[in-house]
N, C-alpha and C positions, 0 to 999 in steps of 0.2 A: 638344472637340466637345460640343456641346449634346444632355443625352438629347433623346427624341422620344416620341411615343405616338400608338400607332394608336387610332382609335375604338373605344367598345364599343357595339357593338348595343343598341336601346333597348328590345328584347323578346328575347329567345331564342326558337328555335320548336322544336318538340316534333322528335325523332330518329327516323327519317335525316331529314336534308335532302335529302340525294342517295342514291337508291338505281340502279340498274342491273340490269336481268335478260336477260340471254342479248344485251347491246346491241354489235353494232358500228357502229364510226366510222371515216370514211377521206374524202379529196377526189374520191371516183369511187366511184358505189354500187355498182357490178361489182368495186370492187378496195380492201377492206376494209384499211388498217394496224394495228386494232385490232380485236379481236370475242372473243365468248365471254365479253363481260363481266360478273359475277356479283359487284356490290361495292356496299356502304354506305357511306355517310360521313353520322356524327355530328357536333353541334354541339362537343362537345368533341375531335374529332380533328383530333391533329397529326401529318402523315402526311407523309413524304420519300419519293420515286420514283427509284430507278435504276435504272440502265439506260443501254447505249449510245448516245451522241449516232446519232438516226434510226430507234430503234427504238421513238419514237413517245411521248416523256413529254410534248412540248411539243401532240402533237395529242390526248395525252389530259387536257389541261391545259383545253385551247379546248372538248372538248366538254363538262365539268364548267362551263363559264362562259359556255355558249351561243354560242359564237362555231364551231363546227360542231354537227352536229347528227348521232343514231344514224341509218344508216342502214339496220339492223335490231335487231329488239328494240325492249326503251324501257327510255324513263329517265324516273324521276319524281322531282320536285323541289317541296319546298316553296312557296306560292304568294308566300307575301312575300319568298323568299330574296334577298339582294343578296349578290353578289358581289365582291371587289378582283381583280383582273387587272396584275401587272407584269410585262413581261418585258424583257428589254435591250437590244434595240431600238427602244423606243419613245422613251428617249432622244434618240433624232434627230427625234420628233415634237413635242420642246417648240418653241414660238417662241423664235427665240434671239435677236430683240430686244427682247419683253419683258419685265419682272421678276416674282421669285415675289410681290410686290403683285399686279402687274396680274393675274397666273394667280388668286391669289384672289380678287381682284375680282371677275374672270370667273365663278367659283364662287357669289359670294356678291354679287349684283347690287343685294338689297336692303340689306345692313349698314349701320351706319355706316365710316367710316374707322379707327377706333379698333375695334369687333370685326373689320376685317379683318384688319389691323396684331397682334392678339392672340391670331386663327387662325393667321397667318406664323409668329409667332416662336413657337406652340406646336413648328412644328417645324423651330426652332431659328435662323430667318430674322429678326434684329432688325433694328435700323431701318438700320443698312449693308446688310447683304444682303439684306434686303426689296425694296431700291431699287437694286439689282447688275443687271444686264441677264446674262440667263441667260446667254449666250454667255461671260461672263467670268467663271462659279461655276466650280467644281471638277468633276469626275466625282463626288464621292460626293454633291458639293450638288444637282449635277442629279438626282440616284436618291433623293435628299430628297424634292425638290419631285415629282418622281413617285410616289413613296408616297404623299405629299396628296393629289396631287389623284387617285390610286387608291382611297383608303378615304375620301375625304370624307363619304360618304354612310353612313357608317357600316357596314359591311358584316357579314354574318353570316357569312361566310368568305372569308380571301383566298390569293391564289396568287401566288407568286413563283417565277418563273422568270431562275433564274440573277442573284440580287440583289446577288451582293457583286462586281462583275467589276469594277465602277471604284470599290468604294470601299476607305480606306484603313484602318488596324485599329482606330482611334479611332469610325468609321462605323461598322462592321464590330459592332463590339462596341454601339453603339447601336441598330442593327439588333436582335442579339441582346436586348435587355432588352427593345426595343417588343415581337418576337414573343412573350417569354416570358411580357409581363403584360397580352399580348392575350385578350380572352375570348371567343373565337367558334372556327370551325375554320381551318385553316391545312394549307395543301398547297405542298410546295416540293421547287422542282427547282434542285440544285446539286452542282459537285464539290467545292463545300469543306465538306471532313471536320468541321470545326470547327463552321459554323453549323448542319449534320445534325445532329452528336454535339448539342449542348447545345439545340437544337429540335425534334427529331423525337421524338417516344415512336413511333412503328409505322412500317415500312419496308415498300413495296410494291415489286416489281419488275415494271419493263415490259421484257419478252423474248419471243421466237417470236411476236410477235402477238397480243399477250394483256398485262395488268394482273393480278397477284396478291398477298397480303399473301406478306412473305417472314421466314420464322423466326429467321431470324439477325441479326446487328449486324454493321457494318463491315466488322470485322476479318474477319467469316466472308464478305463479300463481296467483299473483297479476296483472298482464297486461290479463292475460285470463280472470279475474273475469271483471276488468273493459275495455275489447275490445271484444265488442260483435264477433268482424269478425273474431276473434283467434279459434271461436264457432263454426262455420257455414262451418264445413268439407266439407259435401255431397252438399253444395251450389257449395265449388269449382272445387268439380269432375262433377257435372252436365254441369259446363260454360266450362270447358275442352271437354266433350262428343259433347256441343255445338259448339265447336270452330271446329270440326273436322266436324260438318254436315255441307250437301248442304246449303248456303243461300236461305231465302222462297223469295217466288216470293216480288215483287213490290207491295205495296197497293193501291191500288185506294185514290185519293185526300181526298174523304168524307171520309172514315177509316181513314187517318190521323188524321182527324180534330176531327173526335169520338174517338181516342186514345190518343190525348192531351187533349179533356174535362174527360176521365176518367181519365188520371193521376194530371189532378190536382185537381178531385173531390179527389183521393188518397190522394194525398200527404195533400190535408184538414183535411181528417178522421184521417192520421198517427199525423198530427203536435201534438194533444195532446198526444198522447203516445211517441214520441221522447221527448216533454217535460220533462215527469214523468222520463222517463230513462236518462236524464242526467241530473235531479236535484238528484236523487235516486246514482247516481254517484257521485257528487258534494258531497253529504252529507258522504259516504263511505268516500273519500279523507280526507273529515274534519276529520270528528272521529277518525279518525288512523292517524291524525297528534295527533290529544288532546290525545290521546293512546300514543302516542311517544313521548309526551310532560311531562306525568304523573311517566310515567316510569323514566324520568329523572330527573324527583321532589324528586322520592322515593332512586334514588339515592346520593342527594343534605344531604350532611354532617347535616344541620341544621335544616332539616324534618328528618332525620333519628334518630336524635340525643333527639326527641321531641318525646314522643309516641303518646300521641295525636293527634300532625299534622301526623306522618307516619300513624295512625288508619286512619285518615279521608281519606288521599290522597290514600292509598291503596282501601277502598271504592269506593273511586272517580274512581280508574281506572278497576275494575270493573267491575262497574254500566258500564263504557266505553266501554268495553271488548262486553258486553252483546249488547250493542247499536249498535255497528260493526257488531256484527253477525246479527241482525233485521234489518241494514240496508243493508246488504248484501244480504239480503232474500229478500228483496226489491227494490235490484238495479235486482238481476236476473230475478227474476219476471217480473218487467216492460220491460226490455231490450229484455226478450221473447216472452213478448207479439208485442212488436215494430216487433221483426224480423220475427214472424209467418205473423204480418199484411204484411210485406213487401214482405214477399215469397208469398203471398195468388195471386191468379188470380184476 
């Protein structure tokens, strides 16, 4: 696979580009999915968002790129700022009987033939695939051609949401070098571990309705996702507050005895929700080994060497990829509803 390179900005603009003060964003101004937002982004920043698929990276993506808008608070943005926007969907908005010629064409109305031809193959489209009809490129070819025509303009930051889902580790890894010797800012939202690890320098987390930078790496957000009690802040300033009050009086024998039949009428009512929350754990664990099993396929001389097995197994990992995220949506869920039961009177 042919490197690639995204644009570089023909001016940098002075820091932030983007700031945000007390701004929420949502599709209904009565019924905010984000707020309280208090965030910068400089020209040098390379910033990863996690967070549960729906707890709002992809709509704090759209409002970074003007595609919603605060509907409290404000956002100020540099005036010449240009943007890139990919997400994985737009895939199905290429023409799929055109070719990546024609899409540059379309771009480049005035060129000759020859700087079109040498816009293509900068990213990686020579003169057979120039002249391919999209419909019969690859999945990483199409997420090619959608980078181009995403940062054509040169952009002074771009977003990628969920970039490597069709492509395979040969893309993948080209991917990787264009972000890394990109020079503008860079926001991306993905669950693979590998293009975070080696592109993000700073990790925000979008959770409870809110955007924050978040202190930890990875590895520390992998043990918060699966350790409920990493969650439960205001639990441990409350048992502190408690620790410093008077002891309550003595119970009476018969309050005892009615205070162990409700805790083990409790702990009856909880058992099937602790269930759910550590098979919904169980299953996360798995997926993200078969995630880190797949990867290591697609690295295997003898799948890569095959297009066919790299086409399938890059599919395989995915369909994986997507699985992880739903069962992550599923371990927080359950594990929330366990902890609400258990804080409940």
């Amino acid at each position: 696979v042919l490197p690639f390179h995204f644009p570089i900005p023909e001016k940098p603009l002075a820091s932030p580009i983007i700031r945000l003060e007390h701004a929420s964003v949502g599709y209904e101004p009565e019924k905010p999915v984000l707020s309280n937002l208090d965030l910068r982004i400089d020209q040098d920043d390379r910033i990863a968002l996690l967070g549960a698929n729906g707890n709002g990276k992809s709509t704090f993506a759209k409002l970074l790129c003007d595609r919603l808008r605060v509907t409290a608070g404000h956002k100020y943005a540099s005036k010449k700022l240009r943007i890139a926007y990919f997400a994985q969907h737009q895939l199905d908005e290429l023409n799929m009987g055109d070719t990546p010629y024609e899409h540059f064409r379309e771009l480049m109305p005035d060129a000759t033939i020859a700087q079109v031809r040498a816009r293509a193959g900068s990213y990686g489209f020579g003169a057979d695939k120039a002249d391919t009809k999209v419909e019969k490129l690859s999945g990483g070819e199409k997420a090619r051609l959608l980078f181009a025509i995403a940062t054509f303009h040169k952009p002074h930051m771009i977003i990628l949401d969920e970039p490597t889902n069709h492509l395979d580790v040969d893309s993948r890894e080209a991917l990787v070098m264009a972000i890394n010797e990109y020079d503008g800012a860079f926001i991306l939202i993905s669950h693979d571990r590998h293009l975070v690890e080696t592109c993000a320098d700073r990790l925000w987390l979008v959770a409870d309705g809110s955007v924050a930078p978040y202190d930890g790496d990875l590895n520390d957000y992998r043990k918060w996702l699966l350790d409920p009690a990493r969650r439960v802040k205001p639990l441990v300033a409350e048992d502190d507050a408690e620790a410093d009050a008077p002891p309550p009086p003595p119970r009476p024998s018969n309050d005892k005895k009615e205070a162990r039949r409700l805790a083990a009428q409790k702990r009856e009512q909880m058992a099937p929700l602790k269930k759910k929350a550590q098979a919904a754990e169980q299953e996360v664990a798995r997926i993200q080994k078969l995630v880190e099993a797949l990867t290591a396929k697609l690295g295997d001389p003898k799948v890569a060497g095959d297009p066919a097995a790299s086409a399938a197994t890059a599919k395989e990992r995915a369909d994986a990829l997507k699985a992880l995220a739903r069962a992550e949506d599923i371990w927080l869920e359950a594990s929330s509803s366990y902890e609400e039961a258990a804080a409940a009177d």
